[in-house]
N, C-alpha and C positions, 0 to 999 in steps of 0.2 A: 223584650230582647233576650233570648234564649239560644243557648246552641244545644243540639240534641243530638246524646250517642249512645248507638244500640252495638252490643256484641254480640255474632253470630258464632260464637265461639272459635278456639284455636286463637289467630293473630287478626282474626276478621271483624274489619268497626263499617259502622257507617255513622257520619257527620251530617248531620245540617245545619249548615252556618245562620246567623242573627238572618241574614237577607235570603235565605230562601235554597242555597247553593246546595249541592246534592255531593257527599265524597264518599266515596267505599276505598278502606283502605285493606290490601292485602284478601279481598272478596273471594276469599272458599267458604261460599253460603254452603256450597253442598256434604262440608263435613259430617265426620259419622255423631256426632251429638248435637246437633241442628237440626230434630225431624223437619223441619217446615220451607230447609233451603229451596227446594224445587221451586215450590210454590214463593216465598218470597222474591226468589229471581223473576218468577212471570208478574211478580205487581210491583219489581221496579218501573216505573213510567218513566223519571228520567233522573239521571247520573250524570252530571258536571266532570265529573273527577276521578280517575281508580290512580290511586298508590300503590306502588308495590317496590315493598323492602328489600326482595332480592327472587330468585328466579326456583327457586324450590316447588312443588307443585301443591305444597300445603299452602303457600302464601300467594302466587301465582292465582289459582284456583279456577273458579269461572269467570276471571278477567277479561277474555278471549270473547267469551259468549254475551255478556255483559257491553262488554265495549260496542261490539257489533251491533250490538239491539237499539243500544238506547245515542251511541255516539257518543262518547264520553271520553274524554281526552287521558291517553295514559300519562302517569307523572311517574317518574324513574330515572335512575341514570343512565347515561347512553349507552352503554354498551351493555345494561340489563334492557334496555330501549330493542336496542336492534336488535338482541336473540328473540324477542317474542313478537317482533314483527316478522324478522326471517324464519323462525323453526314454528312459533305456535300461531303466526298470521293474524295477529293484532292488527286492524289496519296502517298502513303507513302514517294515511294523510290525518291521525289523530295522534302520532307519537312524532309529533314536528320537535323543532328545536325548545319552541316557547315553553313548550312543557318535560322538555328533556335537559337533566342539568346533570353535577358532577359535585363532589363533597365541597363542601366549604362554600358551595355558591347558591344562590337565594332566587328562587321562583316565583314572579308577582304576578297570581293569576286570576282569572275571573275579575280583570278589573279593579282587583286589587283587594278583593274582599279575602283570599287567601292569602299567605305566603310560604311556600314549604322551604327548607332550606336541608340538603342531605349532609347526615353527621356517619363518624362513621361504625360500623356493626364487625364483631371481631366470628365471624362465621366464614360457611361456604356459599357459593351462590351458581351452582349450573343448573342449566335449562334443559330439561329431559320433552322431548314431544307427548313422549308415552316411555311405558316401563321397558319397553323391548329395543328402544332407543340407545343413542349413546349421549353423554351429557355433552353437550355445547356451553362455549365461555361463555357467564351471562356478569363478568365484570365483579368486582368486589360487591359484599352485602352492603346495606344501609339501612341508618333509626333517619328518621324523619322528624323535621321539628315543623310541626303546621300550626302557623301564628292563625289565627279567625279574625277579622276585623268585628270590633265590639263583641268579642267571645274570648275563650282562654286560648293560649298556648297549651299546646299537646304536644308531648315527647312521645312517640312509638318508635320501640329498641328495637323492632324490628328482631332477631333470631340473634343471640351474642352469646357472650362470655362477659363477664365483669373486664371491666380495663381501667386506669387507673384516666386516663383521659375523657372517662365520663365526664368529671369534673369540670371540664371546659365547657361543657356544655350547655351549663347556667352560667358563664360568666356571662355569654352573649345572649341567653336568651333566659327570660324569668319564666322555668316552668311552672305552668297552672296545673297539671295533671300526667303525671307519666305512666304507659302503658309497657308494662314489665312482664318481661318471659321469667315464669319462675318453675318449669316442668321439668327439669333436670335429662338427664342422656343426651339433648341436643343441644342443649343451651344451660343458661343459670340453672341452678337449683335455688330454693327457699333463700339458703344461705348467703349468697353471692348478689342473689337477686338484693337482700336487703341491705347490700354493700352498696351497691350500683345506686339504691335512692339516697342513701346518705350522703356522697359524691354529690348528686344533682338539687337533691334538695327542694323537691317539688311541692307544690301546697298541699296535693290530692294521690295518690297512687293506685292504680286498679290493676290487678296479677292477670294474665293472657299465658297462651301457650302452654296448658295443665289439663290434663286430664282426657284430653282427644282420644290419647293410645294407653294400654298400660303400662309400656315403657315410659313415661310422662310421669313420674311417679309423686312431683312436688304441691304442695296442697296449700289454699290461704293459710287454714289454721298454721300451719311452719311456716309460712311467711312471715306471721303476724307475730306470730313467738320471736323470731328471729330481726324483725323491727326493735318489739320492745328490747330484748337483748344489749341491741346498738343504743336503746332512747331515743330513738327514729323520731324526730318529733313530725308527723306525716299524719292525714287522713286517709286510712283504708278503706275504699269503696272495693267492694268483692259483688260483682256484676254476675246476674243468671243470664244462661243463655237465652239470646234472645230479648230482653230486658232493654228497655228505652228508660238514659236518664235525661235529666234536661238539667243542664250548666249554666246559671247566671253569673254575669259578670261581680 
């Protein structure tokens, strides 16, 4: 009984739950330090699941193309729901209610083998079709809490800023592994980022959102500096792109 996550860098995971269940979260395989997205995307066979934290087209990514292929139901909140069905043509009839929710409320899907429940991300979140567009409302951002039946809880912060209401966010849910922006200009840096796990308190922590651009300037090793700093007492997992681990309970 294993659950297995691969980072395709930037904010982009993919999950496979204990029973088999397929989840791509925030799926831009095609970034610029991922050579192999193309072709990863053509040997998805099948995706259960895309989350997506908010409507930016780093997190967004090949959602669009993905969904279509394989039918895989979008998980979002409504109103980042409706702009990528209206503006980038998500299908409709896979971004239904069951899998469309709003902060604070809990998603029991595939049967129950998931549960995501949306916390909330102190970012922006508009929805561009293309660069020559104009932004559409795609709703406030969001971190994701996806409980796994017989696997850990995962926190993905989804695109933020430190906020002092992290903290809430293990009263209700016991993080096994939190997935933290630590690339500074658009989000946390190093710094902040080691703020935000002290707040949550997770067993495991893995850095995301580093390194894609050079403006992304924040690195493990400052991460890691800035853990000890605090007495983080945290396990740092620093994932290669691309890189599949496998999580036991």
């Amino acid at each position: 009984m294993e659950t297995q996550l691969t980072w395709y860098g930037q904010s982009a995971f993919k999950i496979i739950t204990p029973a088999g269940n397929v989840l791509l979260v925030d799926p831009w395989l095609t970034n610029p330090v991922f050579e192999k997205g193309k072709d990863e995307i053509a040997a998805l066979k099948r995706v259960d699941l895309i989350l997506v934290t908010h409507g930016h087209s780093d997190h967004v990514g090949n959602a669009v193309e993905i969904g279509k292929r394989t039918q895989a139901k979008l998980v979002a909140t409504y109103d980042l729901s409706a702009a990528m069905t209206t503006v980038l043509g998500y299908p409709a009839e896979l971004a239904s209610t069951d899998s469309t929710g709003h902060f604070g409320g809990t998603l029991k899907l595939l049967e129950g083998d998931v549960n995501v429940t949306f916390v909330p991300a102190w970012h922006g979140a508009a929805v561009e079709k293309d660069e020559n567009s104009p932004a559409y409302y795609g709703g406030n951002p969001s971190g994701l809490i996806v409980a796994i039946r017989g696997g850990p809880t995962i926190y993905h912060t989804g695109d933020t800023d430190l906020f002092s209401d992290m903290a809430l966010v293990s009263r209700f849910n016991k993080v096994d592994i939190m997935l933290v922006c630590i690339g500074d200009h658009f989000t946390m840096g190093p710094a902040r980022a080691a703020e935000a796990v002290k707040l949550v308190a997770p067993g495991r922590v893995i850095p995301m959102h580093y390194a894609t651009f050079p403006a992304l300037t924040g690195t493990p090793e400052a991460f890691d500096r800035e853990l000890k700093q605090r007495k983080v007492k945290v396990e740092l997992r620093v994932m290669k792109i691309g890189e599949t681990i496998a999580i036991r309970p």
